[in-house]
C-alpha positions as CSV (number, residue, x, y, z in Angstrom):
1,X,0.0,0.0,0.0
2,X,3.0,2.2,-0.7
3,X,3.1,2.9,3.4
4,X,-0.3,3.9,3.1
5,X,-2.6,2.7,6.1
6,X,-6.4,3.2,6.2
7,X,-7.7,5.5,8.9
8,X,-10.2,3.6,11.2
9,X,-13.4,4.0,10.1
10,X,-16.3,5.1,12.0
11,X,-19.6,3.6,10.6
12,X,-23.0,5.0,11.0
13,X,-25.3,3.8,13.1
14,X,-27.8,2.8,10.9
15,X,-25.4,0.9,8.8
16,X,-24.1,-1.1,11.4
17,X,-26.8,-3.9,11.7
18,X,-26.8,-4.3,7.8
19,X,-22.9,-4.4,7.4
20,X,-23.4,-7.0,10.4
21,X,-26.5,-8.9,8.1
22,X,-24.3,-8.6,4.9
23,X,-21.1,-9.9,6.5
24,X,-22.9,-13.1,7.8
25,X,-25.0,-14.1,4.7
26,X,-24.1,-17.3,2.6
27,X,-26.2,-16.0,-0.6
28,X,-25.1,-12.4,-1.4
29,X,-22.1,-11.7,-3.8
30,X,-19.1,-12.8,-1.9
31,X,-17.6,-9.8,-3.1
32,X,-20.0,-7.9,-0.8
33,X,-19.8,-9.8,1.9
34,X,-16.0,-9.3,2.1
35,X,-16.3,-5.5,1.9
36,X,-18.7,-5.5,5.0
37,X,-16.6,-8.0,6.7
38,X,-13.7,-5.5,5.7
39,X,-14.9,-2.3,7.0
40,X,-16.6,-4.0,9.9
41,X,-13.0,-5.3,10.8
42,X,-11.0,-2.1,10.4
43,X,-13.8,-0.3,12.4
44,X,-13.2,-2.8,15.3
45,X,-9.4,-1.3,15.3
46,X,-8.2,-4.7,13.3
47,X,-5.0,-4.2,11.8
48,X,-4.5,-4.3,7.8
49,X,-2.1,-7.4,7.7
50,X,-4.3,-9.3,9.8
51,X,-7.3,-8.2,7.6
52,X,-5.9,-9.2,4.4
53,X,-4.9,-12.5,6.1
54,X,-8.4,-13.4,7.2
55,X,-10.1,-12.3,4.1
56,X,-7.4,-14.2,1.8
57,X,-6.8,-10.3,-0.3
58,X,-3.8,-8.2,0.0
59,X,-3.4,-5.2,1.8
60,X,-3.9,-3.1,-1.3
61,X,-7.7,-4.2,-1.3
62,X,-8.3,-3.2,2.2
63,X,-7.2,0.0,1.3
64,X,-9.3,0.3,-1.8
65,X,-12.5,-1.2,0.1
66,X,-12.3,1.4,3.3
67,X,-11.6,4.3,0.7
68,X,-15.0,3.1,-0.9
69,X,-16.8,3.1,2.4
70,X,-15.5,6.7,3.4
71,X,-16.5,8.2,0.0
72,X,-19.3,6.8,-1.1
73,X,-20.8,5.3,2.3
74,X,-23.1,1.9,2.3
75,X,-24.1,2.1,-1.3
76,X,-21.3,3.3,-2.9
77,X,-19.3,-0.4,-0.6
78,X,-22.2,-2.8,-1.9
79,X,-22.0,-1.4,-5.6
80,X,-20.9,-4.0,-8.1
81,X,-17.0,-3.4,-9.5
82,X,-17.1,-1.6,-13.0
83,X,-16.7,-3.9,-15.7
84,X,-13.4,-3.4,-17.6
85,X,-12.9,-3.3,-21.3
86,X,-14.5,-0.7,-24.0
87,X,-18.5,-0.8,-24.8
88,X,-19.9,-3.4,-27.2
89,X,-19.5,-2.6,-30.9
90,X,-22.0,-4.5,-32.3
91,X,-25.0,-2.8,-31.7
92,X,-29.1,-4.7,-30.9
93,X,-29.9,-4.4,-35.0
94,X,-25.9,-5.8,-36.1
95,X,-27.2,-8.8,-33.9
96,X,-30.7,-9.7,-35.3
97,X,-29.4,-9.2,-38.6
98,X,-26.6,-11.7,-37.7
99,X,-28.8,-13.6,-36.7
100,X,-31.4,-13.5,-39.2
101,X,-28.5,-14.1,-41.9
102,X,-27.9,-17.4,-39.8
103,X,-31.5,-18.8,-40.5
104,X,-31.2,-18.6,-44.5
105,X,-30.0,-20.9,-46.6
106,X,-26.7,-20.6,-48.2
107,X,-28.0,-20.6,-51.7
108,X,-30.0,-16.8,-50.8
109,X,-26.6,-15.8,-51.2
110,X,-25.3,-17.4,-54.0
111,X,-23.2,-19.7,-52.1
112,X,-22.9,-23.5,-52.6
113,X,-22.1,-24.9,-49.1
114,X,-25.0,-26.5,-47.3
115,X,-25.2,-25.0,-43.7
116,X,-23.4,-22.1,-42.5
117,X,-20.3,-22.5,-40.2
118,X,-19.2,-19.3,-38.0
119,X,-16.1,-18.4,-40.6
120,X,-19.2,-18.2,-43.1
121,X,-21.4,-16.0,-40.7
122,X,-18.5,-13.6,-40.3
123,X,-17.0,-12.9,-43.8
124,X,-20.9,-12.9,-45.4
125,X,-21.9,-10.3,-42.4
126,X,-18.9,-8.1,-43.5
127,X,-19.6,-8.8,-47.2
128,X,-23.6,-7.6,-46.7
129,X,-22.3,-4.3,-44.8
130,X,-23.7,-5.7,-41.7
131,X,-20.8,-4.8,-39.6
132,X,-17.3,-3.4,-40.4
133,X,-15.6,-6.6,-39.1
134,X,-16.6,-9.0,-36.6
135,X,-15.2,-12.5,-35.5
136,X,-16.1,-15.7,-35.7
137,X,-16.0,-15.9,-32.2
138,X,-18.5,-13.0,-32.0
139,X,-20.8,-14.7,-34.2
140,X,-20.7,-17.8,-32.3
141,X,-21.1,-15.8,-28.8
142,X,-24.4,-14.1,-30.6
143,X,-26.1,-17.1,-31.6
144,X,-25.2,-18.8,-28.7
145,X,-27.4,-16.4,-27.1
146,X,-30.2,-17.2,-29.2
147,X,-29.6,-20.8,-29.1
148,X,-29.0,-20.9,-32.5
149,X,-26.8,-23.7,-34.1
150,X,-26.6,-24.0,-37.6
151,X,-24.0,-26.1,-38.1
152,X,-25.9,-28.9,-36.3
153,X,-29.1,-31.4,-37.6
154,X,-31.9,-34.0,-36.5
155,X,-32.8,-36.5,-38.4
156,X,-36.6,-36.6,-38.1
157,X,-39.5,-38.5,-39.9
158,X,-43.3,-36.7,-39.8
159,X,-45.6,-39.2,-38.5
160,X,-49.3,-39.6,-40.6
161,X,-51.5,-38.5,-37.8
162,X,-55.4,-39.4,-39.6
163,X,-57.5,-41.5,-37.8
164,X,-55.6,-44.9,-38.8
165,X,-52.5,-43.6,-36.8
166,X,-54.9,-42.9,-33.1
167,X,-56.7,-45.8,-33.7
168,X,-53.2,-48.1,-34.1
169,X,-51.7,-46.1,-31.3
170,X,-55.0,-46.2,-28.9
171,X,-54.8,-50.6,-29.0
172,X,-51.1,-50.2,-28.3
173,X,-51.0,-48.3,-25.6
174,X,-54.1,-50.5,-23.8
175,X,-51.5,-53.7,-24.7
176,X,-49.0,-51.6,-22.6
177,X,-51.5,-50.0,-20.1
178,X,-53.1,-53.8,-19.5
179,X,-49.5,-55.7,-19.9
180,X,-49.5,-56.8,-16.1
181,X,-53.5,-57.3,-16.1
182,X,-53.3,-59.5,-19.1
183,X,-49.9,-61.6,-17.9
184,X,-51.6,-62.6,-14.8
185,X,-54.4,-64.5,-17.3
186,X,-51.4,-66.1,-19.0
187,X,-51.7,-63.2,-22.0
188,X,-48.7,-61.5,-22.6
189,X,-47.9,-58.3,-24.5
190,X,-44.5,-59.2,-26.3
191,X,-42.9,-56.5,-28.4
192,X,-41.1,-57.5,-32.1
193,X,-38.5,-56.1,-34.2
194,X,-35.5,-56.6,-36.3
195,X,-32.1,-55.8,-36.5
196,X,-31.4,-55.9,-40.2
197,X,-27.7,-56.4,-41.7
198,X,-25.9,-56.2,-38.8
199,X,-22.3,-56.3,-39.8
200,X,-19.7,-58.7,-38.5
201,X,-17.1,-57.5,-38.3
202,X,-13.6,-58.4,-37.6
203,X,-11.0,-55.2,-35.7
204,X,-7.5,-55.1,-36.2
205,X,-5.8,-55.4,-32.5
206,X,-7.8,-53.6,-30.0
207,X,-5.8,-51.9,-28.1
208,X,-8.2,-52.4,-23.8
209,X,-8.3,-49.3,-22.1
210,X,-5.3,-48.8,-19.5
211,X,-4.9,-45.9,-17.0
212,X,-4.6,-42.8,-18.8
213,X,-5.8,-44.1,-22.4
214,X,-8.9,-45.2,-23.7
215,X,-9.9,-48.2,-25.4
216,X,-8.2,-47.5,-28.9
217,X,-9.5,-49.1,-32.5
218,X,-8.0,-49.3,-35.7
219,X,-9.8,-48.0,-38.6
220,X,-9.3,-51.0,-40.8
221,X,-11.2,-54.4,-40.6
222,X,-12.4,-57.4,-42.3
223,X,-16.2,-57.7,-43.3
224,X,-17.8,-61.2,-42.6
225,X,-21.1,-60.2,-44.3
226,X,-24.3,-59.9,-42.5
227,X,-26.9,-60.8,-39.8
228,X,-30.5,-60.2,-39.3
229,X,-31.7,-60.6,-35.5
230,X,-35.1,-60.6,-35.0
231,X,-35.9,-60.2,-31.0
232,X,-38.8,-60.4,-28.9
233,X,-39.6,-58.4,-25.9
234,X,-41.9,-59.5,-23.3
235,X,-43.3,-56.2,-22.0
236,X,-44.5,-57.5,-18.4
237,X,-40.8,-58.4,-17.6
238,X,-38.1,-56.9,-20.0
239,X,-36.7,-60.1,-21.0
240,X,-36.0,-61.1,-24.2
241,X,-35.9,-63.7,-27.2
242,X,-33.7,-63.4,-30.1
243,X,-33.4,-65.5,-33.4
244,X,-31.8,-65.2,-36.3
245,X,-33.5,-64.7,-40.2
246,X,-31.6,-65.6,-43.4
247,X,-33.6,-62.7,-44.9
248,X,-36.1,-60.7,-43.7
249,X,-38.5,-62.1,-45.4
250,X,-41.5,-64.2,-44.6
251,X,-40.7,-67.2,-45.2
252,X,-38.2,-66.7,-42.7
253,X,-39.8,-64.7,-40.2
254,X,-43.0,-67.6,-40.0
255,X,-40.6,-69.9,-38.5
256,X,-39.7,-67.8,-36.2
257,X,-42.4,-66.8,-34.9
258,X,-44.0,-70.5,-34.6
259,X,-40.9,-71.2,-32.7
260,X,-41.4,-69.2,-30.4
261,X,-45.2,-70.2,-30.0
262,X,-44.1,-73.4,-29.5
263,X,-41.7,-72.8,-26.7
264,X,-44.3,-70.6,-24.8
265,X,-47.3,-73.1,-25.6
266,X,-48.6,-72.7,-22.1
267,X,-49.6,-69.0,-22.6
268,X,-53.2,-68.3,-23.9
269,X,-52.2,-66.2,-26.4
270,X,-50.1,-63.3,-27.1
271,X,-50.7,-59.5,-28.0
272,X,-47.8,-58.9,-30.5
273,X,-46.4,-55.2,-30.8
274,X,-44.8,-54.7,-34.3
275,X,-44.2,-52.1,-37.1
276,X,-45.6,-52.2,-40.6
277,X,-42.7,-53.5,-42.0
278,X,-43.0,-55.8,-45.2
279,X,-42.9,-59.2,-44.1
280,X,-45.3,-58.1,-41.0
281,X,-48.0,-57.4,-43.5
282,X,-47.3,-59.9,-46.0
283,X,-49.9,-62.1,-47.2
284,X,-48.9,-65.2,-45.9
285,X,-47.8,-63.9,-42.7
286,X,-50.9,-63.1,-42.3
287,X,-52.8,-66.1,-43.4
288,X,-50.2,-67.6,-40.8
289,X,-51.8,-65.3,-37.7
290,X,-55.4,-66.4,-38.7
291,X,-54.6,-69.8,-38.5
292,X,-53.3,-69.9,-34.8
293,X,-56.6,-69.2,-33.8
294,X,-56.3,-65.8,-32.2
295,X,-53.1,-67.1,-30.3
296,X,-51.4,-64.4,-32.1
297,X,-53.1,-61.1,-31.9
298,X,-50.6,-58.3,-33.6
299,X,-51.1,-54.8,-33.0
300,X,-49.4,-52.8,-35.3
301,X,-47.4,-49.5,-34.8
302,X,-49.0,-46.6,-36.8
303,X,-46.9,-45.7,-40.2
304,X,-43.6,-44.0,-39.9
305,X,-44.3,-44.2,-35.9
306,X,-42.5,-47.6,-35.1
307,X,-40.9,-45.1,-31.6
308,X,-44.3,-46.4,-30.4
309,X,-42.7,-49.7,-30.4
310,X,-40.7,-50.9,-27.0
311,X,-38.7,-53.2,-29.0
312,X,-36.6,-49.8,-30.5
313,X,-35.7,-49.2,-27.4
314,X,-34.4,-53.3,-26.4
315,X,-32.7,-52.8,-29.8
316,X,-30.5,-50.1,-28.9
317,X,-29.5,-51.0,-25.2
318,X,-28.9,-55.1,-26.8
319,X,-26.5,-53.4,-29.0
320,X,-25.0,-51.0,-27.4
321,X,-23.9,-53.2,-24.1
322,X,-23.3,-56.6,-26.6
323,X,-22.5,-55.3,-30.4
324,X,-21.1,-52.1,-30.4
325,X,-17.3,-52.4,-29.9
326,X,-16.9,-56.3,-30.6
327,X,-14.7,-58.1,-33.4
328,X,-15.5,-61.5,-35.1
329,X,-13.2,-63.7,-36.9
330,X,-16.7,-65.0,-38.8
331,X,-20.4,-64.7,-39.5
332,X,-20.7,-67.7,-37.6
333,X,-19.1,-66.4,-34.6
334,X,-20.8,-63.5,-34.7
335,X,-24.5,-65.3,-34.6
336,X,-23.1,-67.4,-31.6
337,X,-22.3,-64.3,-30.2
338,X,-25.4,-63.0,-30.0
339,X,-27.2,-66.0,-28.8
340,X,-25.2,-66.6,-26.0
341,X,-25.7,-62.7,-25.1
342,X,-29.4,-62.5,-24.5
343,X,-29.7,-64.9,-22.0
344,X,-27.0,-63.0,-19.8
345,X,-29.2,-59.7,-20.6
346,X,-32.1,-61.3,-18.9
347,X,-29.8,-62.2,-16.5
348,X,-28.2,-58.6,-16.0
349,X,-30.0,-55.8,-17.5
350,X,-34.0,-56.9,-17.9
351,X,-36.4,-55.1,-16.5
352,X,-39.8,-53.6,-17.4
353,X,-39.7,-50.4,-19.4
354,X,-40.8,-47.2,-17.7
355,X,-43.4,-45.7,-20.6
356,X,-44.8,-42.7,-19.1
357,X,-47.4,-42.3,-22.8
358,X,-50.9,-43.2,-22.0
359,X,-54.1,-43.1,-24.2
360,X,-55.0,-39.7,-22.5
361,X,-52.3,-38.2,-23.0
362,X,-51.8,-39.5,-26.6
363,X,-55.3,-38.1,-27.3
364,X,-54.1,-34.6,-25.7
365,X,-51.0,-34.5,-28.1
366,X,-53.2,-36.2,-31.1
367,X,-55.4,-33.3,-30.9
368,X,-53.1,-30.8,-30.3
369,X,-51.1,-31.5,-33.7
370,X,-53.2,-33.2,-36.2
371,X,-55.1,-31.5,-38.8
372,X,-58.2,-31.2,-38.1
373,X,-60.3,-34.4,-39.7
374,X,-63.5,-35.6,-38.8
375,X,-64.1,-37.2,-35.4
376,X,-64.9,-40.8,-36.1
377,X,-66.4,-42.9,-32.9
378,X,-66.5,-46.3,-32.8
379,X,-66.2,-49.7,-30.5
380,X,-62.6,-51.3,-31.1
381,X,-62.3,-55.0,-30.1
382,X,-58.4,-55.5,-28.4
């Protein structure tokens, strides 16, 4: 402090008690709360040193906070600190042109690139006369405060939502609704779907995860052609079945499903979940259902909806815990692979789903976004 010392201050006495409430909160600014502790400290006849010791600040701050007390008293002490650096350049018009530039395509400009990157944003905003200059940093700070992100995408699909769509979705939520209700009559609610052309394939030498590295994987490796896995997931529970289809055809996918009838022959039946995927719909597997005698009652997903369908979501966790990051020396080994891996999922990892969508609230969102089309009312048979 240059041999400076701060005269002892004398507070007022109506800013006593709040210096006293401000130095013993835990949710002001802690910047304020060392200030009051400050002043109150050098009032008390505290020396410097042992004030900048106790607050963790050097002497020089002490100074600076007791000056701020004396001249500007208990609102000039609890006054945020200035803000260095000059004012903003780019003005509340620069930014919603910015980013109203970021929300046209490209081609508006007579550029060729597909989606804007900040390097874009910045050299078209100069080009337009938008701003004299401005980085791409600046232009990725402004959009950021619009939650704008341009360079990024979703992959989405628009589902059909007519009166084919709630009527498919009403009879598969009741399946899931009921799933318990009906497992207890010896009905269950089983889920189906496919994993189509699943590669196996073979890595060169992974290299296991050690302290301080990550599992490592060579780019290159040997294809062993393909698998289709058809699983089944018994909602109730969360266990599962898998098989395996030459094709996903079906003449392939009849077999499978009478083999699996046959190993559950006790059951009265079974309400099967699936997508409207070819070989669902095809003729003759559906000459096949009507000649189990309502042992098989499928419910099918509405069209480009198949999310409806808890198998999607067995799919994903199957492969990312048993297919993701494994190598196979054949297609053989591969398909042995995965039939010695769903038993230990049951074994590990099953349990019942946790779907929070319900006919009501299906029916709330249904109405909400489809067009509007006539109301249709009818008595559906499950």
């Amino acid at each position: 402090m240059r041999g400076r010392r701060p005269r002892r201050l004398s507070i007022e006495p109506g800013d006593l008690p709040i210096l006293q409430r401000v130095a013993r909160s835990d949710s002001l600014p802690w910047y304020q709360v060392r200030r009051a502790r400050i002043v109150l400290a050098n009032a008390q006849g505290v020396p410097t040193s042992t004030v900048a010791l106790q607050m963790q600040c050097d002497e020089a701050t002490v100074w600076r906070t007791c000056r701020r007390y004396e001249h500007g008293g208990l609102t000039g002490l609890l006054a945020p600190p200035a803000r260095p650096g000059s004012p903003g350049r780019i003005s509340p018009l620069q930014r919603a042109q910015i980013v109203r530039l970021a929300c046209m395509e490209p081609v508006a400009k007579g550029l060729h690139i597909t989606h804007w990157s900040s390097e874009d944003l910045a050299r078209q905003a100069v080009t337009d006369g938008v701003v004299p200059s401005i980085s791409p940093r600046t232009i990725r700070r402004i959009l950021d405060r619009v939650d704008l992100q341009p360079h990024r995408t979703r992959y989405w699909r628009t589902s059909r939502l007519d009166e084919e769509f709630k009527d498919r979705a009403e009879k598969v939520f009741w399946c899931y609704a009921n799933a318990e209700r009906l497992a207890e009559r010896g009905i269950w609610v089983v889920c189906l779907d496919e994993m189509p052309n699943k590669q196996a394939l073979e890595r060169c030498q992974i290299r296991r995860a050690i302290p301080g590295s990550i599992e490592q994987q060579e780019f290159e490796y040997t294809r062993h052609g393909t698998v289709n896995i058809l699983t089944f997931l018994v909602v109730p529970t969360g266990r599962m079945e898998a098989a395996i289809l030459e094709t996903n055809g079906a003449e392939h996918l009849i077999p499978a499903l009478e083999a699996f009838r046959r190993g559950h022959y006790r059951l009265r039946g079974v309400f099967l979940v699936l997508d409207g995927g070819g070989s669902h719909i095809a003729g003759e597997t559906a000459d096949y259902f009507a000649g189990c005698e309502e042992w098989w009652r499928p419910r099918l997903t509405p069209a480009h909806a198949s999310w409806l369908n808890q198998g999607e979501i067995l799919n994903h966790a199957f492969g990312l815990r048993y297919l993701k990051r494994g190598s196979w020396t054949s297609r053989e080994a591969y398909i042995a692979h995965v039939m010695a891996s769903w038993p230990e999922y049951n074994r590990l990892y099953a349990h019942p789903i946790e779907w929070t969508w319900t006919n009501p609230k299906m029916r709330r969102w249904f109405d909400e976004h489809a067009p509007r089309i006539p109301c249709i009312t009818s008595v559906r048979r499950h």
